[in-house]
TORKOL-4160 file (C-alpha; in steps of 0.2 Angstrom, whole numbers, padded with zeros to 4 digits, m for minus):
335
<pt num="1" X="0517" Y="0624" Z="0464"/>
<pt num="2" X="0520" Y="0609" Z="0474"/>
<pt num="3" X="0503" Y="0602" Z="0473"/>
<pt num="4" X="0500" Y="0607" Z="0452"/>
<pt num="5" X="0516" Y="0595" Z="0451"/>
<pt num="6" X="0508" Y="0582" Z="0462"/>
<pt num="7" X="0490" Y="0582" Z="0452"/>
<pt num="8" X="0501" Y="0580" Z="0436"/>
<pt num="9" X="0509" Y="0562" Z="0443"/>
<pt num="10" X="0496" Y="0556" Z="0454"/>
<pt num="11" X="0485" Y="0549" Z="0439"/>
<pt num="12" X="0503" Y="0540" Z="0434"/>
<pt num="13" X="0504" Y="0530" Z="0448"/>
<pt num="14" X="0484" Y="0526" Z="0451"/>
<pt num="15" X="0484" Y="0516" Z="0435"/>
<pt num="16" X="0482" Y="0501" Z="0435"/>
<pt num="17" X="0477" Y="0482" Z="0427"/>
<pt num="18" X="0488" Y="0473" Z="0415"/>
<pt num="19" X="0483" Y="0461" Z="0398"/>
<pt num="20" X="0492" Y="0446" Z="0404"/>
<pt num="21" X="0482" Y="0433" Z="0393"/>
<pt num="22" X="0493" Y="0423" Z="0381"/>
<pt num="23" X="0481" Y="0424" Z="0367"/>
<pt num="24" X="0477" Y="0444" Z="0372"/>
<pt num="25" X="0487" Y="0457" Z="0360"/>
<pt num="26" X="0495" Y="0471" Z="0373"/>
<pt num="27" X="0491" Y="0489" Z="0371"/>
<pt num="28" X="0506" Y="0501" Z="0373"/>
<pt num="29" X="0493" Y="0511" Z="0387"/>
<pt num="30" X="0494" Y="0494" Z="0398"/>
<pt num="31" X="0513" Y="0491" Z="0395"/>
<pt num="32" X="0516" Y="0508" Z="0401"/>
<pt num="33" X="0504" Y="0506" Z="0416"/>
<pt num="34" X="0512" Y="0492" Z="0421"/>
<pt num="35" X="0528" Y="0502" Z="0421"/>
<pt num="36" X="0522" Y="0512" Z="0433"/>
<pt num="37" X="0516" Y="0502" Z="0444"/>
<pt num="38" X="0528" Y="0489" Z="0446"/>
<pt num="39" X="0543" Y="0498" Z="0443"/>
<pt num="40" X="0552" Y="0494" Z="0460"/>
<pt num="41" X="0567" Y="0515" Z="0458"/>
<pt num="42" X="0550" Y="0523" Z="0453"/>
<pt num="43" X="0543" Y="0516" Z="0469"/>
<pt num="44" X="0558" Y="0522" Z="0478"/>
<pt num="45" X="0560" Y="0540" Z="0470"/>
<pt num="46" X="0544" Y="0545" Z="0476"/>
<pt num="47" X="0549" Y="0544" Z="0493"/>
<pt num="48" X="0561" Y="0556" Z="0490"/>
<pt num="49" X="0546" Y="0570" Z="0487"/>
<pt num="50" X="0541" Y="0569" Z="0504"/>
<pt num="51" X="0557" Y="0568" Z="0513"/>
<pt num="52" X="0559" Y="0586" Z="0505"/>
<pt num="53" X="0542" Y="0592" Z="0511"/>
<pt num="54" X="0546" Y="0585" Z="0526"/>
<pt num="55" X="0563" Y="0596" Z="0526"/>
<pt num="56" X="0552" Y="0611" Z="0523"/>
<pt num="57" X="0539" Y="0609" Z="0539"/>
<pt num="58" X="0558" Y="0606" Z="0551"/>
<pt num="59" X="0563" Y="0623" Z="0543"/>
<pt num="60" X="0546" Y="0632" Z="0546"/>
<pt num="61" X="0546" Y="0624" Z="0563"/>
<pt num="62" X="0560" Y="0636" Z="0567"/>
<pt num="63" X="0548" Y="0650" Z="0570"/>
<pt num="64" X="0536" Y="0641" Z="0579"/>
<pt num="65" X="0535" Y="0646" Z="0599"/>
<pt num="66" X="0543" Y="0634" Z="0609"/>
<pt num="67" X="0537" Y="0632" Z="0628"/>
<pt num="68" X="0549" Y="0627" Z="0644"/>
<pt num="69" X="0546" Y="0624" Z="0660"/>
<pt num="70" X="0560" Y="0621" Z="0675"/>
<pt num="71" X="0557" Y="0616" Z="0691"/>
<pt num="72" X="0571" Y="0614" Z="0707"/>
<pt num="73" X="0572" Y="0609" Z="0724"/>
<pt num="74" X="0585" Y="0611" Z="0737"/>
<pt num="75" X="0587" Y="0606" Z="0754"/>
<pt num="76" X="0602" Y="0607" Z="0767"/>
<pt num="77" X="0604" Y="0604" Z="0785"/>
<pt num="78" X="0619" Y="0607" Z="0793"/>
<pt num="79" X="0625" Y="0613" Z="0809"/>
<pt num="80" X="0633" Y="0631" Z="0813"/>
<pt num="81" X="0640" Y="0638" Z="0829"/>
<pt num="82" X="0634" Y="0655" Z="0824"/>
<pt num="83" X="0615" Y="0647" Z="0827"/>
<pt num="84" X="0605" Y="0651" Z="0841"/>
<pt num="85" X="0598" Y="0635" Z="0837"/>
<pt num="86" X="0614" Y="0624" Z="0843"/>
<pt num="87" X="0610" Y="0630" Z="0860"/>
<pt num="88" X="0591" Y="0620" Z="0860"/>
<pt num="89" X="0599" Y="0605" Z="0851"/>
<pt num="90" X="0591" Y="0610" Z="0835"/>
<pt num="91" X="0600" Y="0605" Z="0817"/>
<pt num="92" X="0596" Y="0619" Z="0808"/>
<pt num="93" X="0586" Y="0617" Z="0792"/>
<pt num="94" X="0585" Y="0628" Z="0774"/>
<pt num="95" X="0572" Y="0623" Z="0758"/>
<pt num="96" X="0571" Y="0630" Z="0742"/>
<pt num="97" X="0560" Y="0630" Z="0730"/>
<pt num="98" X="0559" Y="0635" Z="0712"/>
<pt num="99" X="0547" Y="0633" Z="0698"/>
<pt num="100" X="0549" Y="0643" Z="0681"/>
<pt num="101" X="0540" Y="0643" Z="0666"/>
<pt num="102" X="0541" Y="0652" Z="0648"/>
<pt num="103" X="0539" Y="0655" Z="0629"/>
<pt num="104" X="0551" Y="0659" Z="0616"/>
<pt num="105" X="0549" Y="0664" Z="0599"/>
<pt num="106" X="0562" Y="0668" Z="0586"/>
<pt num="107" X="0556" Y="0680" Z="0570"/>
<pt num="108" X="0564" Y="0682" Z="0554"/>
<pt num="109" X="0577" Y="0694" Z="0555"/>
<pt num="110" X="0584" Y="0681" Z="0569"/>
<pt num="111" X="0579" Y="0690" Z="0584"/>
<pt num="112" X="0572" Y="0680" Z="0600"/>
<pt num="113" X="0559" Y="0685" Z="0612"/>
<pt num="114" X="0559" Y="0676" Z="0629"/>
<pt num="115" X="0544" Y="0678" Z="0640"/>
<pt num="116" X="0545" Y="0669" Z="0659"/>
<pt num="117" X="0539" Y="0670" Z="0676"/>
<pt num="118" X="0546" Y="0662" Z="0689"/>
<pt num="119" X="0540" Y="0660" Z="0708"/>
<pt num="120" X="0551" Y="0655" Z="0725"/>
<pt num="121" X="0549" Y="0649" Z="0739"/>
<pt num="122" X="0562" Y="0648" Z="0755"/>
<pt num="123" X="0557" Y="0642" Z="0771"/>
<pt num="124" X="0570" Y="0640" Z="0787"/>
<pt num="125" X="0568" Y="0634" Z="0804"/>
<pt num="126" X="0577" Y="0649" Z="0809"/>
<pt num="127" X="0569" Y="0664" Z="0821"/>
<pt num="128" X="0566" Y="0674" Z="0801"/>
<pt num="129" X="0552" Y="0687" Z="0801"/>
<pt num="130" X="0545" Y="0681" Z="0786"/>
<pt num="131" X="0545" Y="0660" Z="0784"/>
<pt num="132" X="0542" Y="0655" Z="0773"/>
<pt num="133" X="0548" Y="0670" Z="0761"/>
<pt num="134" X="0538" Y="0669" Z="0743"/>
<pt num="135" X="0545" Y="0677" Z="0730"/>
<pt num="136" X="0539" Y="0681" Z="0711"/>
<pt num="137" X="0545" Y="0690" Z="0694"/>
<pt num="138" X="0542" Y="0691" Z="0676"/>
<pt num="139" X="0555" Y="0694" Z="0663"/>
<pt num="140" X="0556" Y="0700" Z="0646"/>
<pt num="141" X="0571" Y="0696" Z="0636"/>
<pt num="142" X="0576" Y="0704" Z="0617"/>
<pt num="143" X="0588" Y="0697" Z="0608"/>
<pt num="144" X="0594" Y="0703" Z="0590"/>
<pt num="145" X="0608" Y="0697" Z="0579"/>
<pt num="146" X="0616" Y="0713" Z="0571"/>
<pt num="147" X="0631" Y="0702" Z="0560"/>
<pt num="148" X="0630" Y="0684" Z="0561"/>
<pt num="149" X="0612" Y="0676" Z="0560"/>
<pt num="150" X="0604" Y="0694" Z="0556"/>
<pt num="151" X="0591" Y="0700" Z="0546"/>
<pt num="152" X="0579" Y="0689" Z="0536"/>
<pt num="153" X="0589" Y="0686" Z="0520"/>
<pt num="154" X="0598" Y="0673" Z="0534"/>
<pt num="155" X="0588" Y="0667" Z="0541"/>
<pt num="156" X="0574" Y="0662" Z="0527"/>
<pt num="157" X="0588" Y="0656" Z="0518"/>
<pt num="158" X="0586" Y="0638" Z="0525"/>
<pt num="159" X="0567" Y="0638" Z="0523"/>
<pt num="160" X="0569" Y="0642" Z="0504"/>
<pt num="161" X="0581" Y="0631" Z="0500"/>
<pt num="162" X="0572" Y="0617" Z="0508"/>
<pt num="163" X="0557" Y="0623" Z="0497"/>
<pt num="164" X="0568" Y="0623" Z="0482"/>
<pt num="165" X="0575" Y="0606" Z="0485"/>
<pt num="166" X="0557" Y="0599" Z="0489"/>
<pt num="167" X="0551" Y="0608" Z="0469"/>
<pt num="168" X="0567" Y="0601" Z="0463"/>
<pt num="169" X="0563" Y="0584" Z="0467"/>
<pt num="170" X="0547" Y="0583" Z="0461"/>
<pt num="171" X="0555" Y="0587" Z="0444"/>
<pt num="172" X="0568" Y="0574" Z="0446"/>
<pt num="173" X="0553" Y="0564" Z="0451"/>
<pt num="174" X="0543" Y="0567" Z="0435"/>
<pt num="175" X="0558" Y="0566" Z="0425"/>
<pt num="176" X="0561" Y="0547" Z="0431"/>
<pt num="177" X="0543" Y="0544" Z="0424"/>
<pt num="178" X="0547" Y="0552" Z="0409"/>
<pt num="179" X="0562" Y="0541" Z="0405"/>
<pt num="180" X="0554" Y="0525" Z="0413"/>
<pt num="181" X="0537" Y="0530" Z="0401"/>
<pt num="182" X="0549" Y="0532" Z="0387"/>
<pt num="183" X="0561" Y="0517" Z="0390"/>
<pt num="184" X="0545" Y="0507" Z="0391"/>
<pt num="185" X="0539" Y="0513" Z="0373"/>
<pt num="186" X="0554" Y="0509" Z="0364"/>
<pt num="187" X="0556" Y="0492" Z="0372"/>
<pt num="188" X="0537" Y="0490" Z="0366"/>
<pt num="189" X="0540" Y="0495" Z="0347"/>
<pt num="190" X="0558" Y="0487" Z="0349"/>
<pt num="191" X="0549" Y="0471" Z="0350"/>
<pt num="192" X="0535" Y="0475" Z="0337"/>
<pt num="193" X="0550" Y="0480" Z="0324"/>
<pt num="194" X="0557" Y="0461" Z="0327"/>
<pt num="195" X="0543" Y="0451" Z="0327"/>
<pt num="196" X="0539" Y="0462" Z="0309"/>
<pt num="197" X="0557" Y="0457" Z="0303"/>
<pt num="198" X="0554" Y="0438" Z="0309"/>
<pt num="199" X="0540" Y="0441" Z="0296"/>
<pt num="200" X="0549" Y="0448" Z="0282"/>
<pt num="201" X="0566" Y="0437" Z="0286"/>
<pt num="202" X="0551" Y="0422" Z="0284"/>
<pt num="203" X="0547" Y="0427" Z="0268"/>
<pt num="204" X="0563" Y="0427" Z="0260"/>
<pt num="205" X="0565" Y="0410" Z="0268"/>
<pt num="206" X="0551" Y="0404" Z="0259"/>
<pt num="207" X="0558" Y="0412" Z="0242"/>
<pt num="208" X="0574" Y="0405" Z="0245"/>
<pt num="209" X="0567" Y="0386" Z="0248"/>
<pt num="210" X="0557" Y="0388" Z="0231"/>
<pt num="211" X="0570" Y="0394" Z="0221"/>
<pt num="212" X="0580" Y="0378" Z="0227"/>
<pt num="213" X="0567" Y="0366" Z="0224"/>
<pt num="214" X="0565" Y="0375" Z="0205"/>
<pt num="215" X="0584" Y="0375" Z="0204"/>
<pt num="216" X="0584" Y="0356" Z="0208"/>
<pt num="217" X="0572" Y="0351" Z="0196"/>
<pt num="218" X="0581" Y="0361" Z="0182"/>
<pt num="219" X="0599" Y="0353" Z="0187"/>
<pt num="220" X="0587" Y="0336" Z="0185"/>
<pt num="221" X="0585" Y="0342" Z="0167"/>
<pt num="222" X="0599" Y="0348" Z="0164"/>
<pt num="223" X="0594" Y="0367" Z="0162"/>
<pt num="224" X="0607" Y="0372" Z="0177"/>
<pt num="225" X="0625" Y="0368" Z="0184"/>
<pt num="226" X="0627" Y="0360" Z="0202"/>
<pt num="227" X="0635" Y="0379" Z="0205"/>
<pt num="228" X="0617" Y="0385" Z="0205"/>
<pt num="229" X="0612" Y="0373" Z="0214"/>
<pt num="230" X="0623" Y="0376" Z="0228"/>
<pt num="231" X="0622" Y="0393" Z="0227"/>
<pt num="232" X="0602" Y="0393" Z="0232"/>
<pt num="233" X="0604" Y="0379" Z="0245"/>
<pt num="234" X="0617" Y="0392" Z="0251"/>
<pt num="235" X="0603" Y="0406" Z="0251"/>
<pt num="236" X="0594" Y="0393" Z="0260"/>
<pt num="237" X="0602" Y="0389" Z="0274"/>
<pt num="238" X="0608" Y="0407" Z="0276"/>
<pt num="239" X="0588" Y="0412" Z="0278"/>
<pt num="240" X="0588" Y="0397" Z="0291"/>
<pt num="241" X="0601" Y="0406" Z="0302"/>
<pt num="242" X="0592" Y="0422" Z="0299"/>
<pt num="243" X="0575" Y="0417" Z="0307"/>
<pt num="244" X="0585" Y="0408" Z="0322"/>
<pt num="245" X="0593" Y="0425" Z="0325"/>
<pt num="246" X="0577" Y="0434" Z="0323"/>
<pt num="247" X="0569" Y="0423" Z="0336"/>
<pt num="248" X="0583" Y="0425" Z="0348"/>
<pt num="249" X="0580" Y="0445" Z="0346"/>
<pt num="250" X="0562" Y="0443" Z="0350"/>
<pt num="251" X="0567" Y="0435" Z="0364"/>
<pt num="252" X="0578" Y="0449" Z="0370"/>
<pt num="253" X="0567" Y="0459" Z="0364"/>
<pt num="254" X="0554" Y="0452" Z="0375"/>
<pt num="255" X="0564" Y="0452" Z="0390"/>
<pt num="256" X="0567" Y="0470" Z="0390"/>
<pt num="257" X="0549" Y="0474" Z="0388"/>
<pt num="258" X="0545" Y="0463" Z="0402"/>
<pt num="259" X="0561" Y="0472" Z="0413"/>
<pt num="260" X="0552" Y="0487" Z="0409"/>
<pt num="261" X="0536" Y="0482" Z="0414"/>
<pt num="262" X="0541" Y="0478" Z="0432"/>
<pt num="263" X="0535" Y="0458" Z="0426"/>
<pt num="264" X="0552" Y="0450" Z="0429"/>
<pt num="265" X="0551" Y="0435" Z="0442"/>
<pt num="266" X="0568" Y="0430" Z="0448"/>
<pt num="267" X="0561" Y="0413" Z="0458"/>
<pt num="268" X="0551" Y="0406" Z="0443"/>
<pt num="269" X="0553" Y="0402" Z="0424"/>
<pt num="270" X="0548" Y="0415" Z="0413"/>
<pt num="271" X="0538" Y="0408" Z="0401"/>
<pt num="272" X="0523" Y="0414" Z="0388"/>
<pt num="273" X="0526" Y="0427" Z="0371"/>
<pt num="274" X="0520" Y="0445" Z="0373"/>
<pt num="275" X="0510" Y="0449" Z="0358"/>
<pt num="276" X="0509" Y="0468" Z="0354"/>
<pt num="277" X="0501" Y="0476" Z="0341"/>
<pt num="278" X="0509" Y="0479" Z="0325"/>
<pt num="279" X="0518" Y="0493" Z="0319"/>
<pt num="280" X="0508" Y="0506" Z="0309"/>
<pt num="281" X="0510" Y="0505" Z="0291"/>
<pt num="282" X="0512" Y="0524" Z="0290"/>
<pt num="283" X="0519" Y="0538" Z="0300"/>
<pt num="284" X="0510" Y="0555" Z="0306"/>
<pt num="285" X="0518" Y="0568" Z="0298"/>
<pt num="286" X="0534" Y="0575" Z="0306"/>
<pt num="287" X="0530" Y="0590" Z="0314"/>
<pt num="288" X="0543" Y="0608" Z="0310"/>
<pt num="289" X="0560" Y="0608" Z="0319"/>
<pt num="290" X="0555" Y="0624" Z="0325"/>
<pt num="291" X="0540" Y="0618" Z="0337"/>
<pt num="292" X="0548" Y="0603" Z="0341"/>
<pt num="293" X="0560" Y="0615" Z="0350"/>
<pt num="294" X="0550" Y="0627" Z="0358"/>
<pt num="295" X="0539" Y="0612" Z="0363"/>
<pt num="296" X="0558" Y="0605" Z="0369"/>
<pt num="297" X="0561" Y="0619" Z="0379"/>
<pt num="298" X="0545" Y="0621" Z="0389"/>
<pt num="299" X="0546" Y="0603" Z="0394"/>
<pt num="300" X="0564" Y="0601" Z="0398"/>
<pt num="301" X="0561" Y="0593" Z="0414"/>
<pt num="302" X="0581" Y="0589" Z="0417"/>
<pt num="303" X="0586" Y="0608" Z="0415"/>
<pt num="304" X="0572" Y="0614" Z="0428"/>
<pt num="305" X="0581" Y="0600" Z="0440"/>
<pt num="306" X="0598" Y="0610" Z="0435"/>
<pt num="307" X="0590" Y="0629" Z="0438"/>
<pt num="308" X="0583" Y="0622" Z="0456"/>
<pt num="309" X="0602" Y="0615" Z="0459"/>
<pt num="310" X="0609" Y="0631" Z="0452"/>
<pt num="311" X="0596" Y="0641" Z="0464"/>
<pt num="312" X="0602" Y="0627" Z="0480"/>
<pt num="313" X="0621" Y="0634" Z="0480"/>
<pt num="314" X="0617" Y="0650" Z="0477"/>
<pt num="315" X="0607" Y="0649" Z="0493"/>
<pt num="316" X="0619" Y="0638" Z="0501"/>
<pt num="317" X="0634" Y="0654" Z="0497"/>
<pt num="318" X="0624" Y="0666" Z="0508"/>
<pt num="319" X="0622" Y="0654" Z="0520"/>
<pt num="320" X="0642" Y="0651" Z="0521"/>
<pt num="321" X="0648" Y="0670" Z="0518"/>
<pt num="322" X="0636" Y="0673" Z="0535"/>
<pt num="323" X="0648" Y="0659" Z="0543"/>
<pt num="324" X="0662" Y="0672" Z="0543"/>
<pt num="325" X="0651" Y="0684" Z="0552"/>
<pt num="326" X="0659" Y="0688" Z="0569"/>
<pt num="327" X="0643" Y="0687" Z="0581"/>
<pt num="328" X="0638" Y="0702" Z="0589"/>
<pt num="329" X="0620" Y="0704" Z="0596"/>
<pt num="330" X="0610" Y="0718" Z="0604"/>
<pt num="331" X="0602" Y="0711" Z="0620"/>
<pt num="332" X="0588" Y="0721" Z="0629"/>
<pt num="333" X="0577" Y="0715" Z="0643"/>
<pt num="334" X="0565" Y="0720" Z="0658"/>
<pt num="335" X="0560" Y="0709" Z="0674"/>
């Protein structure tokens, strides 16, 4: 499931290229790509997809076999009036040695399995049959939790919750592409829609300075009152004020869609218009309430993020009711 999730974004992020040419109109495909790429969270919440993976190789790692090896060495010279040895002058010497190695291996229903060998060896300066004295064994040891840390539902617990965290952050991932895809869009047609009202609040202007010069010219005659006169040099002015406020909201506009695009510089000037294309002059029609639900549903990324979550506690509550457990285990071994 991890990797279907993992083919669906990789062709997100492996886009790239950008119109940046003054004179050059701007697809929405190449605003969105830029999105991608530059957006500096995006870039950051993809790291968290492989922490979690990450989590989930530490958690199967538990039931890998672990090797140990040990190895001692003791020496001691001292003098004893019991010695036949303080009769010669001798200090009387003793060695040990001790070298141990092993394996252990732990299984889901929490039981361990230690496998060692060990060898000795003592040597004294002593009148001993044997010296040096070699010794060996090999040992067997069982060990099975029968309350605490017992039985797999426990013990896989961890490994599936990391599993579920690692799924549940790929959704969180993809829903952050989502939203940053979507944000992108509107801030594109957000800036088409003002640059068309520029348009239509430039037109009006243009009506509005004819009917003042025709309403100057007819005072001039005589056909109209100063009132009307005023009136339209009011209208004027108003559409004036209109088209300053529409090209401070393309400027907005424009800064969002730039934000958005991951094309902010906060050392230099930003400078130059992005043109876009122009809004359509029809809409597609509007598909039935009832698939747009259904469709809804299937896609809602943000409530797959919330059944992983709800799927996390309910693991984490078995792992916290087997904290009240007492520990009591069944210990068997052979050397």
């Amino acid at each position: 499931m991890l990797d279907r999730h993992y083919n669906f974004l990789l062709p997100l992020f492996i886009i790239t290229g950008i119109l940046s040419a003054e004179d050059t109109e701007l697809p929405l495909r190449a605003a969105i790509a830029s999105a991608l790429e530059h957006n500096l969270d995006l870039r950051i919440a993809t790291y968290a997809p492989v922490n979690a993976l990450d989590s989930v190789a530490i958690e199967e790692a538990q039931f890998d076999p672990s090797l140990f090896a040990r190895a001692s060495l003791q020496e001691r010279k001292s003098a004893a009036r019991s010695s036949a040895l303080d009769q010669i002058g001798v200090v009387p010497e003793n060695e040990n040695r001790r070298a141990q190695a092993g394996a252990n291996k732990r299984f889901s229903t929490g039981a361990t399995v230690t496998l060692d060998s060990s060898t000795s060896r003592r040597y004294s300066n002593n009148n001993a049959e044997r010296n040096p004295d070699y010794g060996s064994d090999v040992g067997l040891l069982i060990r099975q939790p029968l309350l605490k840390d017992a039985w797999s539902t426990v013990n896989l617990a961890p490994l599936a919750r990391a599993k579920v965290t690692a799924e549940r952050s790929l959704f969180e991932l993809r829903s952050e592409v989502l939203d940053l895809v979507l944000n992108t869009e509107i801030a594109y047609w957000n800036l088409a829609y003002t640059r068309a009202d520029k348009a239509l609040i430039a037109s009006s202007l243009a009506l509005a300075e004819n009917l003042l010069e025709e309403n100057g010219e007819r005072e001039r005659l005589g056909l109209v009152t100063s009132l009307e006169v005023l009136q339209a040099e009011a209208e004027f002015l108003n559409q004036q004020e209109a088209i300053i406020q529409a090209d401070r909201a393309i400027e907005d506009a424009q800064d969002v869609l730039r934000h958005a695009m991951g094309q902010t510089n906060f050392m230099e000037t930003t400078s130059g218009e992005i043109l876009v294309m122009s809004l359509p002059d029809s809409m597609e029609p509007l598909r039935s309430i009832g698939d747009v639900v259904k469709d809804t549903i299937l896609s809602d990324v943000d409530a797959k993020v919330q059944e992983h979550q709800v799927e996390v506690e309910r693991i984490n509550r078995i792992l916290a009711q087997d904290e009240t457990r007492p520990n009591l285990d069944l210990t068997t071994g052979v050397t």
